[in-house]
C-alpha positions as CSV (number, residue, x, y, z in Angstrom):
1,X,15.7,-22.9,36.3
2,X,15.6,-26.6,35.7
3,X,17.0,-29.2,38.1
4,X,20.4,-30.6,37.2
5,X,22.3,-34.1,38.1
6,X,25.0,-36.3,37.0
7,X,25.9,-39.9,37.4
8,X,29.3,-40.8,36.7
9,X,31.3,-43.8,37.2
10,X,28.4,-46.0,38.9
11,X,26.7,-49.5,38.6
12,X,22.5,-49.1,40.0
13,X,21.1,-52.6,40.8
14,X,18.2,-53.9,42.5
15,X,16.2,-50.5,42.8
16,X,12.8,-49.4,41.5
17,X,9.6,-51.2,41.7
18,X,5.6,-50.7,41.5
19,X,5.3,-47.8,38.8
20,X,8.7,-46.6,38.9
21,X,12.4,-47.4,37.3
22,X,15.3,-46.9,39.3
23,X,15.6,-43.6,38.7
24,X,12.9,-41.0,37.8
25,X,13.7,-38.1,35.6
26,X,10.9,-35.3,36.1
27,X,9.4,-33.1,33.7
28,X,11.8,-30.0,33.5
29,X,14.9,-32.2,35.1
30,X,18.0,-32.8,33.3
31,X,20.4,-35.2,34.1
32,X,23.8,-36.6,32.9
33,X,24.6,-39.9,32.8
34,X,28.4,-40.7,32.2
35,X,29.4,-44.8,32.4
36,X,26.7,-45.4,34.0
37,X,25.0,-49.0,34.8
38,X,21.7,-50.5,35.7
39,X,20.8,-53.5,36.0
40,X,18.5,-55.9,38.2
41,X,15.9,-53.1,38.4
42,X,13.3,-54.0,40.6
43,X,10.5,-53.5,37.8
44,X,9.1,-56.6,36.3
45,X,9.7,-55.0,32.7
46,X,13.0,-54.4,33.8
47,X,12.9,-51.1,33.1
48,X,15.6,-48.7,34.7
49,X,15.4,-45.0,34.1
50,X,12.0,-42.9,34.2
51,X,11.7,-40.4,31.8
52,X,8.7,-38.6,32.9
53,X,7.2,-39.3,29.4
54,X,10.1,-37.7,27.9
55,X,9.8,-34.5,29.7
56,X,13.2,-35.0,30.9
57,X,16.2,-34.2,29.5
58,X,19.3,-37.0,29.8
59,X,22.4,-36.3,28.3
60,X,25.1,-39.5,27.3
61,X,28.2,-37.9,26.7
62,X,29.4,-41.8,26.3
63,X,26.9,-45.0,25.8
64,X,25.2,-45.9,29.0
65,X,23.8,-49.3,30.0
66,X,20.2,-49.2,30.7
67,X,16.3,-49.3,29.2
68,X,14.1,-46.7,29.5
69,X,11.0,-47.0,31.0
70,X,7.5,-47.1,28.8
């Protein structure tokens, strides 16, 4: 059974950092994100979310602020 999470309703700043966005989304996991912002992510890419590379699954039910990962 995959792992399941939302965000809703939140601003993320100022996390992440070495190798990894803000939030990590691991293989398998699926997550929600619902007006949702990142921003100042500690990444010097400025990436924000994880993805796992793409094994994840992230649902937008409505647009999101943030940049994936590469």
């Amino acid at each position: 059974m995959p792992h399941k999470a939302s965000v809703e309703y939140a601003t993320i700043m100022y996390g992440g950092g070495g190798s990894m966005g803000q939030l990590w989304i691991e293989g398998g996991a699926e997550v929600t994100l619902e007006n949702a912002v990142f921003s100042n992510s500690g990444m010097a890419n400025g990436c924000d979310v994880d993805n796992s590379d793409g094994a994840g699954i992230i649902h937008q039910p409505v647009p999101n602020t943030f940049a994936l990962c590469p």
